[in-house]
C-alpha positions in Angstrom: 6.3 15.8 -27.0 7.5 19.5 -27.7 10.7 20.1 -29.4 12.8 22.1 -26.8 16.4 22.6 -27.8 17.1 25.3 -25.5 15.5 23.9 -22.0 12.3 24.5 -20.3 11.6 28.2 -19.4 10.9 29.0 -16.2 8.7 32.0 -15.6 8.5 35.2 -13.4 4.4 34.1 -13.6 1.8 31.6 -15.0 1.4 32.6 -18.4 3.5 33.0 -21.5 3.6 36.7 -21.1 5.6 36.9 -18.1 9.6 36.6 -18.6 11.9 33.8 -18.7 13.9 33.8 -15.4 15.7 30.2 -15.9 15.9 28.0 -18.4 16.0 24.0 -16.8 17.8 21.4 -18.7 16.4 18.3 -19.8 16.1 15.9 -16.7 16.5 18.4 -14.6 14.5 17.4 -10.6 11.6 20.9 -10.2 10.7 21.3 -6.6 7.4 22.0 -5.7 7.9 25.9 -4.2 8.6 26.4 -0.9 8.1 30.0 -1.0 4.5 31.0 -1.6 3.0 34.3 -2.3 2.5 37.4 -0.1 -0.8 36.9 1.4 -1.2 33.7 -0.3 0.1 29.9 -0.4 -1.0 26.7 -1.8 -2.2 25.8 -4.5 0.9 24.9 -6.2 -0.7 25.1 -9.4 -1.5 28.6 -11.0 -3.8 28.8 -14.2 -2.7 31.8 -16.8 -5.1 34.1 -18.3 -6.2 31.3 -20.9 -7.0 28.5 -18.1 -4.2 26.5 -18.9 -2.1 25.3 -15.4 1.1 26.1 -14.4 3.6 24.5 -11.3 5.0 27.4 -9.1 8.6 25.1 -8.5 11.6 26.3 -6.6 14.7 28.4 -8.3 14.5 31.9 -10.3 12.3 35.1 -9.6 12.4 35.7 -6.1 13.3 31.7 -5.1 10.5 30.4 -7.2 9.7 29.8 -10.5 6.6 28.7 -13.3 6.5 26.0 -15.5 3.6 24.7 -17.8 1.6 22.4 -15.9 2.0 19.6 -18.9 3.2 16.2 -19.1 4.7 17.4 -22.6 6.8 19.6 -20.4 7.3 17.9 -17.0 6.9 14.7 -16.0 5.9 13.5 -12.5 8.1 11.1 -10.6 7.7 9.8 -6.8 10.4 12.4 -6.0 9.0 15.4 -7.1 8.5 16.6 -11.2 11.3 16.3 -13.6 11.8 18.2 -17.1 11.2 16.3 -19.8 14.2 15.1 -22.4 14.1 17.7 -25.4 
């Protein structure tokens, strides 16, 4: 698992080159976004320029938020996804 000591950023995109709009705490419950694109929707997952997936969850840039698709990051739970302990 990835060393984290600050929390999990949460981004304005899906991809490392957009900016940090929340950081989530270890153990914190992500939401699957409720709020979905202009003109778009579902999927909830998003891949960056590089392939790699990330979760569009609820909270930060305009009431939602991305977070790397990665169970080094998040981990899934019956409830929902949960950020991982750092």
């Amino acid at each position: 698992m990835k060393d984290l000591p600050n929390g999990l950023n949460c981004r304005s995109g899906p991809g490392t080159e957009y900016s940090v709009v929340e950081v989530k705490s270890a153990n914190d419950p992500l939401s699957l976004a409720t709020i979905h694109f202009v003109g778009g929707g579902p999927p909830y997952i998003n891949l960056d320029e590089s392939g790699l997936p990330w979760l569009k969850v609820d909270g930060g840039y305009e009431t939602h938020c991305f977070v790397r698709a990665n169970t080094e990051f998040i981990e899934p739970t019956s409830e929902g996804f949960f950020s991982r302990p750092f």
